[in-house]
C-alpha positions as CSV (number, residue, x, y, z in Angstrom):
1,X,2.0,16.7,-0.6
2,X,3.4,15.3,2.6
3,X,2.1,11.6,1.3
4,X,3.5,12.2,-1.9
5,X,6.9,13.0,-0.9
6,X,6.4,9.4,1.4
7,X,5.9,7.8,-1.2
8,X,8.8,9.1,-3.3
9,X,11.1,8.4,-0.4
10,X,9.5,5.1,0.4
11,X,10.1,4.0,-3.7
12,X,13.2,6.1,-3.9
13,X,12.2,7.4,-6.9
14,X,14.2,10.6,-6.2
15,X,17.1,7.9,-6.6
16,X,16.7,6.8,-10.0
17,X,20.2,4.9,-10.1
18,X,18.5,2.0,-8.6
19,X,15.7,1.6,-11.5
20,X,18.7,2.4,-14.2
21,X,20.8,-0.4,-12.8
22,X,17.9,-2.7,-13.3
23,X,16.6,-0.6,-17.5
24,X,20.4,-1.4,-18.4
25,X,20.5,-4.9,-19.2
26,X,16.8,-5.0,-20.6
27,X,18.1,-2.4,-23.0
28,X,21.2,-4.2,-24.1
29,X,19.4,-7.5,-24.4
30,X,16.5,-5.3,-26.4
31,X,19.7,-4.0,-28.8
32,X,21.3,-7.3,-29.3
33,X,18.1,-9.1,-30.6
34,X,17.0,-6.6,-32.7
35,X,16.8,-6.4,-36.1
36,X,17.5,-2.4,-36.6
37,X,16.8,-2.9,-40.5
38,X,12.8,-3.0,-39.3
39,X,10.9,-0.1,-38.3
40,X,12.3,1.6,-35.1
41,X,8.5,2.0,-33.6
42,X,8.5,-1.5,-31.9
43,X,12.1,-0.8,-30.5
44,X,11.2,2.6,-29.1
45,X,8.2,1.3,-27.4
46,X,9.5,-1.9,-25.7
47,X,12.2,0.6,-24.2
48,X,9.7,2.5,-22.9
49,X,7.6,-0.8,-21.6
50,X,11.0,-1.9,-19.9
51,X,11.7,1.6,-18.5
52,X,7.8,1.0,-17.2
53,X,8.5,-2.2,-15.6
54,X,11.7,-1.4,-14.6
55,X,10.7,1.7,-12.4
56,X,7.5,-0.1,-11.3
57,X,9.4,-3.1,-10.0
58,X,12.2,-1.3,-8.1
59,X,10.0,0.8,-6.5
60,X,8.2,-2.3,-5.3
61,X,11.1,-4.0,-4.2
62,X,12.3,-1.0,-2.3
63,X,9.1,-1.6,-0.3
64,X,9.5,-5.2,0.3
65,X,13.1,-4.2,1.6
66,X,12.1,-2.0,3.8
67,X,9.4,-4.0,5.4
68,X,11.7,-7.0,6.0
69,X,15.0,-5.2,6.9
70,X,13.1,-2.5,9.4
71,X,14.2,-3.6,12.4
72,X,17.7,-4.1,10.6
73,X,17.0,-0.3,9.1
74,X,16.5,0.9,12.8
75,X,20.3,0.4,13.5
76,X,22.3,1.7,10.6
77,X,23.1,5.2,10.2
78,X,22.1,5.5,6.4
79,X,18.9,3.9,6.9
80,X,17.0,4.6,10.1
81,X,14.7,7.4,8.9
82,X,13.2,5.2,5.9
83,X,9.7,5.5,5.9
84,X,8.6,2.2,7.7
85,X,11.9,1.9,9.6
86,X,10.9,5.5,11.3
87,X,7.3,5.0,11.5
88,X,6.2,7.1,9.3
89,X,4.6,5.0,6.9
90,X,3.0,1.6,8.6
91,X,3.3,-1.8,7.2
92,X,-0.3,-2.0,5.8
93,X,0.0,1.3,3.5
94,X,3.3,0.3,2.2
95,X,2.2,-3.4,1.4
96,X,-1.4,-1.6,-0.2
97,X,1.5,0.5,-2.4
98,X,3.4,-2.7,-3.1
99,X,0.6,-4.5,-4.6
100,X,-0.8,-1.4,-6.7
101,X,3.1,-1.1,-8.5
102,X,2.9,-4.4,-9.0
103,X,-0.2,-4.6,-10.5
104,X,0.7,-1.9,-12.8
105,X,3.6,-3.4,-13.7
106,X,1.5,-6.4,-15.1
107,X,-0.3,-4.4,-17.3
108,X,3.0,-3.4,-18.7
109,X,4.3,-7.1,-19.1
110,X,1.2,-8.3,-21.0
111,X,2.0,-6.2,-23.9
112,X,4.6,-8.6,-24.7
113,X,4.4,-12.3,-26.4
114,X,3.4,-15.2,-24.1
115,X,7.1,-16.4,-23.7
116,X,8.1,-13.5,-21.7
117,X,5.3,-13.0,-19.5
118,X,5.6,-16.5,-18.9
119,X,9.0,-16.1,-18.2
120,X,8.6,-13.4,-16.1
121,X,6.0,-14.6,-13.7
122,X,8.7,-17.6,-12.8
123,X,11.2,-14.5,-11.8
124,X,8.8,-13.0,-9.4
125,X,9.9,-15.4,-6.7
126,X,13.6,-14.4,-6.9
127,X,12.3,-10.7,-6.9
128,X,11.2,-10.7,-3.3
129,X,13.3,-13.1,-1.6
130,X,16.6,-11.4,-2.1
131,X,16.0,-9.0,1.0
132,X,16.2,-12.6,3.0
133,X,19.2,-13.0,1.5
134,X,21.6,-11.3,3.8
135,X,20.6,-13.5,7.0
136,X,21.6,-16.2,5.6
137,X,24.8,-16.1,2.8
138,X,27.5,-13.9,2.4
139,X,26.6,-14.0,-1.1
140,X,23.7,-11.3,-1.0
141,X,24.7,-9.7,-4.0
142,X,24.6,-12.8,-6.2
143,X,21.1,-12.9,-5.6
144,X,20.4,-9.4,-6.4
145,X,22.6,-10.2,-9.8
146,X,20.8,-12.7,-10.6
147,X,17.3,-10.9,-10.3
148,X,18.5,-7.8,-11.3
149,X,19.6,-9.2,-14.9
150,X,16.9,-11.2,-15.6
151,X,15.5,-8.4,-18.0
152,X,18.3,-9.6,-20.2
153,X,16.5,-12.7,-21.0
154,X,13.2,-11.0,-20.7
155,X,14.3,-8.4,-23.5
156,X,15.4,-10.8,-25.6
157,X,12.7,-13.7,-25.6
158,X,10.3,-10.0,-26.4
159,X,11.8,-9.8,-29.7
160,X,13.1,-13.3,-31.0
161,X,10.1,-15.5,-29.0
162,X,13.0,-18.1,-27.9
163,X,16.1,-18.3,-26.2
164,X,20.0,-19.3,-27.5
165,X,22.9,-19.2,-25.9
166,X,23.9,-15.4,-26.4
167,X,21.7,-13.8,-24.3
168,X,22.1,-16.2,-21.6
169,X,26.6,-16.1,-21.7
170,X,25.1,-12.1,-21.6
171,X,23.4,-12.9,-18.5
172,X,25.7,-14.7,-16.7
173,X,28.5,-12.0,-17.4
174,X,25.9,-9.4,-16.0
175,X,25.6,-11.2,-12.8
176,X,29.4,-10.5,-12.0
177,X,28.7,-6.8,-13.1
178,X,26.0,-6.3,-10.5
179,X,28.1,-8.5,-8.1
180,X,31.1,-6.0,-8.3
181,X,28.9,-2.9,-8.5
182,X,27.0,-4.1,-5.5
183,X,29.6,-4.8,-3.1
184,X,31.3,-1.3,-3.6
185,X,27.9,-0.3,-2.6
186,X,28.5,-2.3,0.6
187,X,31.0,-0.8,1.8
188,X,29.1,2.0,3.1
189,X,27.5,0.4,5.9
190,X,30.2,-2.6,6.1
191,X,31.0,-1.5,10.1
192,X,26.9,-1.3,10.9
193,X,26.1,-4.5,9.3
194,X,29.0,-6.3,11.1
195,X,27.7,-5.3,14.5
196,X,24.2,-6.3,13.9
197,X,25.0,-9.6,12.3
198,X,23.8,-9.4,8.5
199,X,25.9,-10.8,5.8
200,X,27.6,-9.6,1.8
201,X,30.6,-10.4,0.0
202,X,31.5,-6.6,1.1
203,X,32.4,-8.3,4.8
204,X,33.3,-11.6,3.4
205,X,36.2,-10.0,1.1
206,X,36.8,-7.3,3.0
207,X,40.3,-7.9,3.1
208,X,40.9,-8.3,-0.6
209,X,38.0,-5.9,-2.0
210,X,39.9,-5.2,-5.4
211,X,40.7,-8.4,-6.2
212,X,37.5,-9.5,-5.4
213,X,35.5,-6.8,-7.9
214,X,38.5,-6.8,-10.3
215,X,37.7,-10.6,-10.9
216,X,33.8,-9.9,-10.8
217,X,34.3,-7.2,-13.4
218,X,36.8,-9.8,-15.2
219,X,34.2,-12.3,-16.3
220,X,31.6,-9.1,-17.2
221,X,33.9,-7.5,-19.6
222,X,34.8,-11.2,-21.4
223,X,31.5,-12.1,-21.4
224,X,30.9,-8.8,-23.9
225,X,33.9,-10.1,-26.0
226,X,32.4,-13.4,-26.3
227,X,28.8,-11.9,-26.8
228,X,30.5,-9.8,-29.8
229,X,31.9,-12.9,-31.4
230,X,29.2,-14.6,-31.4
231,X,26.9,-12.0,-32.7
232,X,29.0,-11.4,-35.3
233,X,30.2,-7.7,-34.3
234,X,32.2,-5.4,-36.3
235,X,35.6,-4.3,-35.0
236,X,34.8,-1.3,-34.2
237,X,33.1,-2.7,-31.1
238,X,35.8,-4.8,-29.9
239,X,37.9,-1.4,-30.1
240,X,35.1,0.5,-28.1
241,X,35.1,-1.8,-25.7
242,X,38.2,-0.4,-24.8
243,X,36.3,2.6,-22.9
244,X,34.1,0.3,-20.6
245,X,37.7,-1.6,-19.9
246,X,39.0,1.6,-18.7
247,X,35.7,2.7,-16.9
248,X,36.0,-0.7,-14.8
249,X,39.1,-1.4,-14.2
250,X,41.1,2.4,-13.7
251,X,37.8,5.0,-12.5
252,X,35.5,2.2,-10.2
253,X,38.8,-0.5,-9.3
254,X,41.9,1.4,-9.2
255,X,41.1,4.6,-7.3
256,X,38.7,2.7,-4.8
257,X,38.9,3.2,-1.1
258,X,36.4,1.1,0.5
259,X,36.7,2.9,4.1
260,X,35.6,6.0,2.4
261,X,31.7,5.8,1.8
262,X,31.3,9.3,-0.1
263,X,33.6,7.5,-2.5
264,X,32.1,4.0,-2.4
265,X,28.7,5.4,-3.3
266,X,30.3,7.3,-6.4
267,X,32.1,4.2,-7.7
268,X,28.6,2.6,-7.5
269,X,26.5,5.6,-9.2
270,X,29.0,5.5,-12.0
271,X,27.8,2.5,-13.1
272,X,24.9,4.1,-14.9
273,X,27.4,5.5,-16.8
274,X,28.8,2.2,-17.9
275,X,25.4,1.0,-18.5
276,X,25.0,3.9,-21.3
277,X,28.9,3.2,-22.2
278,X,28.4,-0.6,-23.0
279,X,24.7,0.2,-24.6
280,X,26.7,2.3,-27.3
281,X,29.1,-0.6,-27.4
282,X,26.5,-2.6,-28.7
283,X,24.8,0.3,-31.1
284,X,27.8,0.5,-32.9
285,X,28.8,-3.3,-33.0
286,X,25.2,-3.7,-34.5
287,X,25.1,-0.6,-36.8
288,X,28.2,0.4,-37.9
């Protein structure tokens, strides 16, 4: 029970906002490529297959986290009883778990056409450099946006076997979501990653946070109007998309006070929220 519980803590699968954050955009890009006149079977079980890969993945990436950023993990408050940063789980065992989700996670991805496993081996790269990320750029975040979103794509090359220009201007627009969300999140440890030298856009803009996120969260919301126009929504989805407007700019931008981490980490948790919120966007823009 004791190696279980590791193991939950070393994936943080007791923190599921992580692996929603990354389900999210696989499931919008799933919605807006499918055809809901066909039977529903094949959209319930490529949910499923990206729920799969999506928990499978995070928890792997968790683990490549850790191992690079333990000596980083050692110094900041939030992180120094992680698994490999206390010692508790060595470097060997957590690599053996690594390869094991990620091997699972292949059997999930062959269920799908050529294309996207193609597609997704050339991602793999990006998934497991971003912990490098903060020695080096103060753009962190953008990284993670980028890999983080990439189901997007994935979801919809699954269904339509090719690629247009919606899913990517979908993309693009979820980069800037992730890049607002994330930095909220990095406010929580802005003071211990100052001291010990790593970089984010959460130090970089640390003196203009809002307008910083407000313009991040700017180019996700028109990047849903022009997805909607193109796509040939309904207008009851440009009026929904009122609600995610006032999700983003008056709960996670307005009320934010970035020296308050209790806070920070709410603003960022609510975000699985949104995910559901701009999910239903789409449902009715589709179906209605």
């Amino acid at each position: 029970m004791q190696n279980i519980k590791l193991f939950i803590e070393l994936t943080r699968l007791n923190r599921p906002i992580g692996y929603m954050l990354l389900f999210w955009p696989c499931l919008w890009g799933l919605t807006i490529a499918y055809d809901f006149n066909s039977e529903l079977e094949k959209f319930y079980f490529y949910s499923l297959l990206f729920l799969l890969g999506s928990v499978l993945m995070r928890s792997a990436g968790c683990i490549v986290n850790d191992i690079v950023d333990k000596n980083f993990d050692k110094k900041v408050e939030r992180t120094k009883n992680r698994p490999i940063a206390s010692g508790r789980v060595s470097i060997n065992l957590a690599i053996i778990y690594s390869i094991i989700l990620c091997g699972l996670a292949f059997l999930v991805l062959i269920n799908f056409n050529k294309f996207t496993i193609l597609m997704a081996l050339l991602s793999m790269p990006l998934a497991f450099t971003y912990p490098l990320m903060k020695r080096f750029t103060y753009w962190p975040q953008l990284f993670l946006g980028i890999t983080f979103n990439y189901g997007l794509v994935l979801a919809w090359i699954s269904v339509n076997n090719s690629i247009n220009i919606v899913p990517i201007i979908f993309y693009f627009g979820a980069i800037f979501w992730t890049l607002g969300y994330d930095t909220i999140y990095g406010y929580q440890d802005i003071k211990d990653d100052e001291i010990i030298g790593v970089k984010s856009t959460s130090i970089k803009f640390k003196n203009n946070p809002k307008k910083f996120i407000s313009l991040c969260y700017m180019f996700f919301f028109l990047s849903l109007i022009i997805v909607g126009f193109l796509m040939n929504f309904n207008l009851l989805y440009f009026i929904s998309l009122t609600v995610t407007f006032f999700h983003l700019s008056f709960y996670q931008i307005k009320s934010l006070e970035v020296t308050n981490p209790i806070m920070c980490l709410l603003k960022f948790k609510s975000n699985n929220l949104l995910g559901l919120i701009v999910f239903i966007n789409i449902l009715i823009g589709k179906m209605i």
